[in-house]
N, CA, C and O of each residue as an XYZ file, in Angstrom:
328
protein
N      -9.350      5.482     15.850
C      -8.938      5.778     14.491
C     -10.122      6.384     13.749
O     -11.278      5.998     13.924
N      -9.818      7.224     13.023
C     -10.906      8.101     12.561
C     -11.278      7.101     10.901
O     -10.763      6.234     10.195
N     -12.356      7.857     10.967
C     -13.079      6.769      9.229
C     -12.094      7.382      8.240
O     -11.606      6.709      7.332
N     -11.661      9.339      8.529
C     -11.215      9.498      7.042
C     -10.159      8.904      6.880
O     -10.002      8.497      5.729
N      -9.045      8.602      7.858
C      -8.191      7.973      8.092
C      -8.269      6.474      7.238
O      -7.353      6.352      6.424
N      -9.016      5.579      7.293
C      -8.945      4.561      6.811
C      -9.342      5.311      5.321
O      -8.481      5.218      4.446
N     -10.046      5.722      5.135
C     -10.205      6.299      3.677
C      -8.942      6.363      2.803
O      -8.511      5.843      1.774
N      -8.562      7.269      3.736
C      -6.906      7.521      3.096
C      -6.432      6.834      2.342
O      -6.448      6.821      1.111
N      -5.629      5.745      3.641
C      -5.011      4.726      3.683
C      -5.734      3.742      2.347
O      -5.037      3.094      1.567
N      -7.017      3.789      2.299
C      -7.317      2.772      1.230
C      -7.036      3.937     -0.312
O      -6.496      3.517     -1.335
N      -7.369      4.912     -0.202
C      -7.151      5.878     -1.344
C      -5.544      5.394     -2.426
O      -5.346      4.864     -3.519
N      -4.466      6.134     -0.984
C      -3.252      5.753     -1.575
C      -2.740      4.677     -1.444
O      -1.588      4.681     -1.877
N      -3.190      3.352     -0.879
C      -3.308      2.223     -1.839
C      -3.154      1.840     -2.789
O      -2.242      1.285     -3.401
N      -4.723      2.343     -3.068
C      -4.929      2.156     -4.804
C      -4.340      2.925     -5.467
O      -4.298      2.634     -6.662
N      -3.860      3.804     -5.173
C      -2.834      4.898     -6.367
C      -1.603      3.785     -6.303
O      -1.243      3.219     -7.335
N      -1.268      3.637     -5.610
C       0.118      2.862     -5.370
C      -0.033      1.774     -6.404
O       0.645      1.707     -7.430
N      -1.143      0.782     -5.986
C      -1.617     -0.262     -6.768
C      -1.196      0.057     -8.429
O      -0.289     -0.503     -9.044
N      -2.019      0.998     -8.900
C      -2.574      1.748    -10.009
C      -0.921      1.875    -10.847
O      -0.566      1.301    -11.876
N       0.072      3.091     -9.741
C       1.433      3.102    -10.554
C       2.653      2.185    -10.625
O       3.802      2.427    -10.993
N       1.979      0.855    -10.083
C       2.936      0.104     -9.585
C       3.960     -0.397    -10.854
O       5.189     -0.423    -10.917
N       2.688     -0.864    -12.041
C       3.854     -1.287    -13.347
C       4.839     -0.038    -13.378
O       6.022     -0.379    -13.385
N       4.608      1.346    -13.397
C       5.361      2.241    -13.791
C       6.449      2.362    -12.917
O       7.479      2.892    -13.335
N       6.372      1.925    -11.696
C       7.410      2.375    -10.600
C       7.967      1.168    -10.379
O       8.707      1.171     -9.395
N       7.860     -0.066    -11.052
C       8.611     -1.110    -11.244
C       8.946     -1.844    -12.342
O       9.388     -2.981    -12.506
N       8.568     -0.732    -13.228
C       8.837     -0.954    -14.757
C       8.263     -2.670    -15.081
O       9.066     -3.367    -15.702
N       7.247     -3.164    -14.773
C       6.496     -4.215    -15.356
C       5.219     -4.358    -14.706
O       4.845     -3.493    -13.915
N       4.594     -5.254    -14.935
C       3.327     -5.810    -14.348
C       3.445     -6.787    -13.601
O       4.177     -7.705    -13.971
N       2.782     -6.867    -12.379
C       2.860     -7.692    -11.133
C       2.136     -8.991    -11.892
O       1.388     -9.091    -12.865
N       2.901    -10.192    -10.699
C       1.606    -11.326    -11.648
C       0.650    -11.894    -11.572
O       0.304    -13.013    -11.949
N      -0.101    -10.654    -10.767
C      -2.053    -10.911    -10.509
C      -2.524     -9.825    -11.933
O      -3.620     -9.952    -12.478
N      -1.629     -8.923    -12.320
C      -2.055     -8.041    -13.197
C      -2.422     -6.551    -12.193
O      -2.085     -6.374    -11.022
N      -3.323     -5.470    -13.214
C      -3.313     -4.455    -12.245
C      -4.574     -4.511    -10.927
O      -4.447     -4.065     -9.787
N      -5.799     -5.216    -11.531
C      -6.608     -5.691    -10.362
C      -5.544     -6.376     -8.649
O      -5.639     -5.945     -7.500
N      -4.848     -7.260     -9.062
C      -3.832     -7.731     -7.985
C      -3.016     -6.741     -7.563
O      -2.961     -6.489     -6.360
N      -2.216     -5.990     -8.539
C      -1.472     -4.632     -7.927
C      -2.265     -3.896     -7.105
O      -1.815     -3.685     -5.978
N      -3.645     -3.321     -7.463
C      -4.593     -2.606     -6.269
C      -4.856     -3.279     -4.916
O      -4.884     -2.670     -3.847
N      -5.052     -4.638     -5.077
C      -5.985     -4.987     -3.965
C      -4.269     -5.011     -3.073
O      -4.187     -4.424     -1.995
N      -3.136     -5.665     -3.607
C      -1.534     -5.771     -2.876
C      -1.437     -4.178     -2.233
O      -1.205     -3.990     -1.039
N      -1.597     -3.349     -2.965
C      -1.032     -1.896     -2.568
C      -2.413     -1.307     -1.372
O      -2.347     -0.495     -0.449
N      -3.594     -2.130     -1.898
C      -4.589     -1.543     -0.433
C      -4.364     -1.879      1.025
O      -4.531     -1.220      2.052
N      -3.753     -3.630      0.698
C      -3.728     -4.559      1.970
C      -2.499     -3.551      2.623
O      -2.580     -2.937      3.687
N      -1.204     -3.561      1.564
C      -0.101     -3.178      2.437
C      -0.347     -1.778      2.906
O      -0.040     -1.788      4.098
N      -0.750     -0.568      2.565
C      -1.346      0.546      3.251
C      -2.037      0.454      4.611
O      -1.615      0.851      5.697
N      -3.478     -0.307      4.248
C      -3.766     -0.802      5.795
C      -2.860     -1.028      6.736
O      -2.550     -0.429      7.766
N      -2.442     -2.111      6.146
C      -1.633     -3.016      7.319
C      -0.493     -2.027      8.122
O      -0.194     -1.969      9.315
N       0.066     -1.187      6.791
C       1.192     -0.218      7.425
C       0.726      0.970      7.949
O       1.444      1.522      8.783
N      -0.718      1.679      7.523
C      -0.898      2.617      8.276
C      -1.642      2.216      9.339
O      -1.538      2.952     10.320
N      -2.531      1.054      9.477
C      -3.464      0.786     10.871
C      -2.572      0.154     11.948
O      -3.009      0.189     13.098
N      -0.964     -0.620     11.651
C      -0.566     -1.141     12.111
C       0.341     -0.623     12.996
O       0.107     -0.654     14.204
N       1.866      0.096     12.319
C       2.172      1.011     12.746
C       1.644      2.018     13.430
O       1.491      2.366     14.601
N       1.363      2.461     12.134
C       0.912      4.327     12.779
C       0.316      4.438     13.915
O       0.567      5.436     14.590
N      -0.716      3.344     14.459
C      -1.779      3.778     15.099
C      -0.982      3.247     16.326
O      -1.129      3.843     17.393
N      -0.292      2.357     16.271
C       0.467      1.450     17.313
C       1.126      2.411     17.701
O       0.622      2.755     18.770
N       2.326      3.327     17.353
C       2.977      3.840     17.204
C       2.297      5.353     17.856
O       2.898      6.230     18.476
N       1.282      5.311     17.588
C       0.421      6.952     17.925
C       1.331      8.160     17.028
O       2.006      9.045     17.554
N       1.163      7.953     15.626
C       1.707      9.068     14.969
C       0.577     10.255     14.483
O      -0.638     10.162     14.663
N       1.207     11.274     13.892
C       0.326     12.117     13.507
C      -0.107     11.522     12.197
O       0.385     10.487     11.748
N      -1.366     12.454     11.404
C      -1.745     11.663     10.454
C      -0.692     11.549      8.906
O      -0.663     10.699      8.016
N       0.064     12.781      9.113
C       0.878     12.804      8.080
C       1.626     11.621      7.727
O       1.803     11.087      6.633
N       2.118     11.260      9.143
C       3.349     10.238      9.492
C       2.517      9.224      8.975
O       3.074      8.520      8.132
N       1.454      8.971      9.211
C       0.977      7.506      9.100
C       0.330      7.418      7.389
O       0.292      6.349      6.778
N      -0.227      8.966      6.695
C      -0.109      8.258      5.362
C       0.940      7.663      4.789
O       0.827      6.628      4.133
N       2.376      8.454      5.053
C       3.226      7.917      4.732
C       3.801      6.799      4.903
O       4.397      6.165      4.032
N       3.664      6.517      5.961
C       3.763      5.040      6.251
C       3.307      4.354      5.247
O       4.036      3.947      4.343
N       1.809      4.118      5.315
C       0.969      3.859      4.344
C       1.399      3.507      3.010
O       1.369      2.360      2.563
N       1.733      4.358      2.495
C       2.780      4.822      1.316
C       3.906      3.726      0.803
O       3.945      3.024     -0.207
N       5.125      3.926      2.324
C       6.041      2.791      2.092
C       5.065      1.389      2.567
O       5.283      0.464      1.785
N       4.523      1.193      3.148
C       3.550      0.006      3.055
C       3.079     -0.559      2.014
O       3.195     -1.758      1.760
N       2.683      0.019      1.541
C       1.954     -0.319     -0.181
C       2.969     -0.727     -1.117
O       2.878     -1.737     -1.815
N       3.986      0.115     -1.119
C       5.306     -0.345     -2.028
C       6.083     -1.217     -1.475
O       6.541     -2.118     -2.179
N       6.286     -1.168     -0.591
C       6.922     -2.334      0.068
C       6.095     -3.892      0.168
O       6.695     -4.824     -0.368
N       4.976     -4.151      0.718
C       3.961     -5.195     -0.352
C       4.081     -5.388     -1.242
O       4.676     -6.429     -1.520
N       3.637     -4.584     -2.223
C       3.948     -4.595     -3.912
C       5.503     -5.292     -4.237
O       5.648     -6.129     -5.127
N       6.377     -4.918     -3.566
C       7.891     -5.346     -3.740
C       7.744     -6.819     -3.455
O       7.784     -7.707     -4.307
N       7.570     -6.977     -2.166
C       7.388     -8.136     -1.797
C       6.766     -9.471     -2.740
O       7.366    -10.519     -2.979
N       5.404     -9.091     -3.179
C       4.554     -9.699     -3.499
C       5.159    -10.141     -4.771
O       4.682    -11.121     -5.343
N       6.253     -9.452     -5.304
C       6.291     -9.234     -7.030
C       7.814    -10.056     -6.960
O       8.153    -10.776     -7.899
N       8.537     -9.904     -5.960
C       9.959    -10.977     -5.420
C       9.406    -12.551     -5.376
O       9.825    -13.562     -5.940
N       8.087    -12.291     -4.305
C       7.873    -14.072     -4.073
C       7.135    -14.671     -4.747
O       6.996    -15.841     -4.391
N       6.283    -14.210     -6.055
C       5.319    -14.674     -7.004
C       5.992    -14.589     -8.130
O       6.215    -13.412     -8.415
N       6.481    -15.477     -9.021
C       7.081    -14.929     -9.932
C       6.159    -15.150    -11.308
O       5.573    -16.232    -11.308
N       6.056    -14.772    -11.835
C       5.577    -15.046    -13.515
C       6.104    -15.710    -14.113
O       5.763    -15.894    -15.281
C-alpha cells in the first residue's frame, strides 16, 4: 500500500468528519472533533480493509473510503445517542 494512499484515505476522512453535521442535518455526540476522528477511523478501515483486500484500483478504494466514513459516522450517531 502506497503512503499517498493512506494520505488520502485520512484526507477524505476528515472532510467527511468536517461535513458530517451538514449531511446529517445535526451534530454527532462527540461534537465535530468526534465527527473527524469517526469519519478518519471509518475511511481507514474501509479503504485499508476492503480495497486493499479486495486489490482495487485507487479510485475504487477512495471511494470506498468515502462510503466508509459515512457509513461510521451513521453508525456511530444511531448507537450513541445524545
Amino acid at each position: 500500500m502506497p503512503v499517498y494512499a493512506l494520505l488520502v484515505w485520512v484526507v477524505i476522512g476528515a472532510v467527511v468528519g468536517w461535513l458530517a453535521p451538514r449531511i446529517f442535518k445535526k451534530a454527532g455526540p462527540f461534537g465535530l472533533v468526534g465527527d473527524l476522528i469517526t469519519g478518519v477511523v471509518g475511511a481507514l478501515i474501509a479503504g485499508y480493509g476492503l480495497a486493499s483486500l479486495f486489490a482495487m484500483s485507487a479510485i475504487v478504494s477512495y471511494l470506498v473510503a468515502l462510503v466508509g466514513a459515512l457509513l461510521l459516522l451513521w453508525i456511530v450517531r444511531k448507537v450513541v445517542k445524545r
